[in-house]
FITI-522191 format. One record per residue (C-alpha): x, y, z; chain. Coordinates in nm, 4 decimals. Example, Ala and Ser with C-alpha at 12.3 -4.5 7.8 and 13.67 -1.06 7.14 Angstrom:
// residues 2
R       px       py       pz kette
R   1.2300  -0.4500   0.7800     A
R   1.3670  -0.1060   0.7140     A
//
This chain:
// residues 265
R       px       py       pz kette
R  10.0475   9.5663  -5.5352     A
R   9.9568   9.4878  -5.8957     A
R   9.6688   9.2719  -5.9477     A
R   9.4583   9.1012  -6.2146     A
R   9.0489   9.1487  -6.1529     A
R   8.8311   8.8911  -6.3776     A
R   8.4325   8.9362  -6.3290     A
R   8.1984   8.6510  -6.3512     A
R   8.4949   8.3736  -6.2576     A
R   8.2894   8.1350  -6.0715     A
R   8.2245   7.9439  -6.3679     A
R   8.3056   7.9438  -6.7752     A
R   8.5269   8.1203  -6.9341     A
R   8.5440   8.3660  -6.6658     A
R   8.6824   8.1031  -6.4650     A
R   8.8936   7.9991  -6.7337     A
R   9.0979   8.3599  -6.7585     A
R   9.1604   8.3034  -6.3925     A
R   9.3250   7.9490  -6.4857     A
R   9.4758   8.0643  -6.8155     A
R   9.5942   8.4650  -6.7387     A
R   9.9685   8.4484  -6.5757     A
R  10.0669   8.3174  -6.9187     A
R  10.0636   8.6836  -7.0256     A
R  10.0692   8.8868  -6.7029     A
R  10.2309   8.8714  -6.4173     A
R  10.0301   9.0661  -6.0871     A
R  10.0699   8.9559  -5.7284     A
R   9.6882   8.8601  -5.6626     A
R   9.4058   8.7969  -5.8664     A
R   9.0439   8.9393  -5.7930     A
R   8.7827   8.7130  -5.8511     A
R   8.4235   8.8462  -5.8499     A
R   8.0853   8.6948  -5.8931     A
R   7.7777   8.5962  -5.6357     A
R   7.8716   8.2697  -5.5768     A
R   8.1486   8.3101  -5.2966     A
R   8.1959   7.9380  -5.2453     A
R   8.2846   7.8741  -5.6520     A
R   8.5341   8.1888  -5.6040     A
R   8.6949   7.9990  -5.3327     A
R   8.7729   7.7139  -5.4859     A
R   9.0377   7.8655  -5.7648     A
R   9.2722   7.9459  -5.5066     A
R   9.3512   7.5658  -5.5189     A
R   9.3971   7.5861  -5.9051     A
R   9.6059   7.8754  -5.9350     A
R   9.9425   7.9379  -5.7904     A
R   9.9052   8.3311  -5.7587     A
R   9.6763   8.4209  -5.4420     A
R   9.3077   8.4834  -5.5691     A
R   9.1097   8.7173  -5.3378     A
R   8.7298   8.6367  -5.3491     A
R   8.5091   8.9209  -5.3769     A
R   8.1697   8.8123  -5.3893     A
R   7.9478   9.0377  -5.5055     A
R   7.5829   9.0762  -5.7614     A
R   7.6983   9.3047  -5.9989     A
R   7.3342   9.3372  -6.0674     A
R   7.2652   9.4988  -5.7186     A
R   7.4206   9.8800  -5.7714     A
R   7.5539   9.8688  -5.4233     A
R   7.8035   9.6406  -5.5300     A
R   7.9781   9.9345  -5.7269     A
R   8.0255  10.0970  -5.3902     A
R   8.1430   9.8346  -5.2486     A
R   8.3696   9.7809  -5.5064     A
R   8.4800  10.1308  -5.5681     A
R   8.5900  10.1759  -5.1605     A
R   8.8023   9.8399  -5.1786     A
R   8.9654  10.0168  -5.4769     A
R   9.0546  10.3036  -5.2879     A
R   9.1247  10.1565  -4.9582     A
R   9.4053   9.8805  -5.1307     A
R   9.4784  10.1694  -5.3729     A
R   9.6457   9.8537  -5.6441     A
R   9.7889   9.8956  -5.9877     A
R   9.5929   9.7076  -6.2327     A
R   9.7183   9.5460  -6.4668     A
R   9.4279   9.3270  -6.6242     A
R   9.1102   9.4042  -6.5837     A
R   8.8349   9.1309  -6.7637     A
R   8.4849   9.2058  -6.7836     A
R   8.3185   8.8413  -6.8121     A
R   7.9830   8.8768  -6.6545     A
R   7.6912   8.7999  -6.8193     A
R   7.3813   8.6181  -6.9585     A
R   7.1512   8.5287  -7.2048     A
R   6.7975   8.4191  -7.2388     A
R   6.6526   8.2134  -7.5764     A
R   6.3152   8.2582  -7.6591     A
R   6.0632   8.4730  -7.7944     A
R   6.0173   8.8330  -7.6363     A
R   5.6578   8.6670  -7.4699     A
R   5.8118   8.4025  -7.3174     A
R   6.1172   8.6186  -7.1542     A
R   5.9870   8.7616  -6.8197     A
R   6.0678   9.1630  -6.8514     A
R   6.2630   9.1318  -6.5432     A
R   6.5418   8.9233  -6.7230     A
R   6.5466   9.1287  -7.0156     A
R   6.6096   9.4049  -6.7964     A
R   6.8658   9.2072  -6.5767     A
R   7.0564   9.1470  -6.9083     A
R   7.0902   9.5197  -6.9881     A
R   7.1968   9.5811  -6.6317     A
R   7.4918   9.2691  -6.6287     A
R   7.5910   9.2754  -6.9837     A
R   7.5626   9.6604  -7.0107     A
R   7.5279   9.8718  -6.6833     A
R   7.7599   9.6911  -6.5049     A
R   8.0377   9.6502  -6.7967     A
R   8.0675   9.9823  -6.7799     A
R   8.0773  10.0457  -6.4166     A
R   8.3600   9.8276  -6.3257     A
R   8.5511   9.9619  -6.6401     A
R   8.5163  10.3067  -6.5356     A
R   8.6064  10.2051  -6.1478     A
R   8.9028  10.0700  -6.2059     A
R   9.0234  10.2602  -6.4926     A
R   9.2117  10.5734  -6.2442     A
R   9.3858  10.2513  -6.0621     A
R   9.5386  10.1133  -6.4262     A
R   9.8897  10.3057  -6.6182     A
R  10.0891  10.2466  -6.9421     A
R  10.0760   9.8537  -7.0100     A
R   9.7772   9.7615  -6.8605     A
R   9.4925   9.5734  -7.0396     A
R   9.0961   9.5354  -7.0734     A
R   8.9309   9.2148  -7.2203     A
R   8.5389   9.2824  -7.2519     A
R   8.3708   8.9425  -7.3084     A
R   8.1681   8.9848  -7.6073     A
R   7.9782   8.7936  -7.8554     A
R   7.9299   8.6831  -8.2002     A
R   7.5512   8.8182  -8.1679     A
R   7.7286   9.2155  -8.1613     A
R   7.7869   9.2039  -8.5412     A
R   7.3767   9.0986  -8.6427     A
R   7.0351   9.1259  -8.5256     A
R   6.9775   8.8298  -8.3264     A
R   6.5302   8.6878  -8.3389     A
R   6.4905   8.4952  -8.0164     A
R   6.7976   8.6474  -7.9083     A
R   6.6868   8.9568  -7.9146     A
R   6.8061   9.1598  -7.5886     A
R   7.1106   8.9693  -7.5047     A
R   7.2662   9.0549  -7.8908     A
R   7.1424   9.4042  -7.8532     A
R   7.3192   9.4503  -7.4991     A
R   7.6496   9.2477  -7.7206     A
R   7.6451   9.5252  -7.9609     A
R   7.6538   9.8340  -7.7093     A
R   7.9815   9.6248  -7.6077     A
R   8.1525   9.6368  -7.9374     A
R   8.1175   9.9918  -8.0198     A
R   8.1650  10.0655  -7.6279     A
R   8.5152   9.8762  -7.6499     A
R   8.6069   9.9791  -7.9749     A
R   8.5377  10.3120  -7.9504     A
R   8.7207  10.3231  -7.5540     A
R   9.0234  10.1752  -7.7173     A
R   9.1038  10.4740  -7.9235     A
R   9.0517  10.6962  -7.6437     A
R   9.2585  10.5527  -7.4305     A
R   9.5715  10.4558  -7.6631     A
R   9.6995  10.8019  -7.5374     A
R   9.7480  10.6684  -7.1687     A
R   9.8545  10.3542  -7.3046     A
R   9.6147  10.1906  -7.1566     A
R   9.4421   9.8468  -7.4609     A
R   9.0864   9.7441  -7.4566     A
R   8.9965   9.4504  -7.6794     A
R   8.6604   9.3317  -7.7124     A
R   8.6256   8.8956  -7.7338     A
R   8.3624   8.8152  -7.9858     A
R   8.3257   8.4467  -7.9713     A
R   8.0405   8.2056  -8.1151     A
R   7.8882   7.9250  -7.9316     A
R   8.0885   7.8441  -7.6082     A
R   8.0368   7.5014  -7.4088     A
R   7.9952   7.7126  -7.1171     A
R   7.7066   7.7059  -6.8297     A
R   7.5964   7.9985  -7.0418     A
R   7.3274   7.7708  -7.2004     A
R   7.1771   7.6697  -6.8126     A
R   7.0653   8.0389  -6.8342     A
R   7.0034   8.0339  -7.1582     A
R   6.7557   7.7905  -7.2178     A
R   6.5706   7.7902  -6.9076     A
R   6.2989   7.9564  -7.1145     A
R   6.1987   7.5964  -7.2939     A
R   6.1965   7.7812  -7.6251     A
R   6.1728   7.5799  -7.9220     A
R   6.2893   7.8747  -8.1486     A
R   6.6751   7.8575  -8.0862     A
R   6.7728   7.4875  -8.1256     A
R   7.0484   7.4760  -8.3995     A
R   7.4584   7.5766  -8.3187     A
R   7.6330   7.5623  -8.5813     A
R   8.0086   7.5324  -8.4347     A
R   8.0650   7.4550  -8.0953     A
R   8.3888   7.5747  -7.9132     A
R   8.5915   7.4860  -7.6132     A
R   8.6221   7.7913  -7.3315     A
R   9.0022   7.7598  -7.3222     A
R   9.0563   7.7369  -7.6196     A
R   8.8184   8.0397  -7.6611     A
R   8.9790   8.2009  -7.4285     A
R   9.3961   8.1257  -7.5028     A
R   9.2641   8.2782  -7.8311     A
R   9.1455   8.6136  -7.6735     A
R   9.4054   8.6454  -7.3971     A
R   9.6741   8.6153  -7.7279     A
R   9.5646   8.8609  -7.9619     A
R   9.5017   9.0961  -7.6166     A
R   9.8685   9.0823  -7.5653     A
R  10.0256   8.9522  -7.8650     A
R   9.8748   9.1565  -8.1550     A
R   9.6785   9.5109  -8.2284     A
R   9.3212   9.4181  -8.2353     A
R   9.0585   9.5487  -8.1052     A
R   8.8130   9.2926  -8.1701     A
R   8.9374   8.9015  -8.1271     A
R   8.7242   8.6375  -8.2809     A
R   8.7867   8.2522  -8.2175     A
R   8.7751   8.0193  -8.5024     A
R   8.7729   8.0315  -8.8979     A
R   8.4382   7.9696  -8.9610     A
R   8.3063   8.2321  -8.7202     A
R   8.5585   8.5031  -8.9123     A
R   8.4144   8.3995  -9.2460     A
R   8.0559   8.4600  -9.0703     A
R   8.1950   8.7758  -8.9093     A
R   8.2804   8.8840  -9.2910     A
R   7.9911   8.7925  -9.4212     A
R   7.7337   8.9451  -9.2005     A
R   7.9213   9.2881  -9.2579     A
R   7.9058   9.2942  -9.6018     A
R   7.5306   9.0949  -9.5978     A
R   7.2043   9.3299  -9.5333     A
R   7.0679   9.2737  -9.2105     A
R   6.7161   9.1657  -9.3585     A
R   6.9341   8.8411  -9.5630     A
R   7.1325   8.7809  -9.2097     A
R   6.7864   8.7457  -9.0034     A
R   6.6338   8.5022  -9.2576     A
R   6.9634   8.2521  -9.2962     A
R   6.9554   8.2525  -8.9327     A
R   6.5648   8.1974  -8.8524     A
R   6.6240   7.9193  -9.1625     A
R   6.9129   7.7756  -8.9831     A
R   6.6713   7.7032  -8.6428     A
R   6.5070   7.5059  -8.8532     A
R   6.7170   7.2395  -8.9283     A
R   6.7614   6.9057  -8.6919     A
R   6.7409   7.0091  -8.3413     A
R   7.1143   7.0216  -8.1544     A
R   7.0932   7.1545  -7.8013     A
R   7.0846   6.8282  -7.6177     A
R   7.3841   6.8084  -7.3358     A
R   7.4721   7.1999  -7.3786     A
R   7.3512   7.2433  -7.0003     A
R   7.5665   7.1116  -6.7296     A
R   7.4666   7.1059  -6.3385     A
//
């Protein structure tokens, strides 16, 4: 049986590779994973290949077990494996309980990881790994701080996995996008913090993710980034020191406040 497996689908873009993924792949079911089992459920009426729900708090490092015995016990050929979990918090390091910080390593990091390294003896020659990145991997992020730090482990992580595994044939691309109209910012801002208030260019998730889904299959890279502007940034902030990066952005937070209607229910 070959099989797609997309993490974090209940909602955003994860839920958008779900919609958006048998344009490039063809697999006889899709794996859907996330906590909330009733927001898995409802793809299988948007999709026309058979999505199995697996809910499960990739948080909670039981749910590798459990995920690693339903590998072995359907025994499927992977063909697409994408790595969307995640979150974010805004705010100063005060006013960002320890416990989320923490949480955010464990998600965006820990668990990466894990389900890449699970499912990589079940996937051959041809198969594919999106890891949902961020425009935060490529600069120190103030009142960001964590979440860009656990974005940056990702891009070397990916970049570096991709040359490794070119010998088995096997392509991992990491998906650096900027700001996503996503329930991303529900987590996000939950914090009240006043000190990350400004987006400069607000995206779409599918377009977002048609972007990342065709340079995964269509072209060589090993880092896909959505959108001019956020290329020319991408440029800049690698050729930029760090220090100059920090200050444009803490200057940019100060301009007119445009957050309101980023959270949806």
């Amino acid at each position: 049986m070959k099989i797609a497996i997309v993490t974090g689908a209940s909602s955003g873009m994860g839920r958008e590779f779900v919609l958006q993924l048998s344009q490039y792949v063809t697999v006889d079911e899709i794996w859907v994973i996330a906590r909330r089992e009733e927001a898995l459920l409802s793809l299988k009426q948007e999709v026309s290949v058979p999505v199995r729900p697996i809910p499960l708090d990739l948080c909670d490092n039981s749910s590798f077990a459990e995920y690693a015995a339903l590998l072995q016990a359907e025994a499927p050929e992977v063909r697409l494996l994408v790595n969307a979990a995640g979150f974010g918090k805004f705010g100063s390091c005060q006013n960002i309980p320890l416990e989320d910080d923490l949480r955010m390593i464990d998600l965006n990091c820990k668990a990466l990881v894990a389900m890449t390294r699970l499912t990589l003896p079940y996937m051959g020659t041809g198969s594919h790994i999106l890891q949902l990145d961020s425009l935060s991997a490529f600069q120190p992020v103030p009142y960001i701080t964590t979440y860009g730090a656990t974005k940056a482990f990702v891009l070397s992580y990916s970049r570096a996995m991709n040359a490794e595994l070119k010998g088995k044939g096997i392509r991992m691309m990491a998906m650096n996008p900027g700001w996503v109209k996503t329930e991303f910012f529900n987590h996000a801002m939950q914090t009240d913090a006043n000190e990350v208030q400004y987006f400069n260019h607000l995206y779409e998730a599918k377009d977002v993710v048609a972007t990342g889904l065709r340079d995964l299959y269509c072209t060589r890279k090993d880092v896909s980034v959505h959108g001019l502007p956020i290329r020319n940034q991408v440029r800049l902030v690698k050729l930029l020191p760090h220090k100059l990066v920090m200050k444009v952005w803490m200057d940019q937070q100060k301009k007119p406040k445009n957050n309101t209607n980023l959270t949806t229910k």
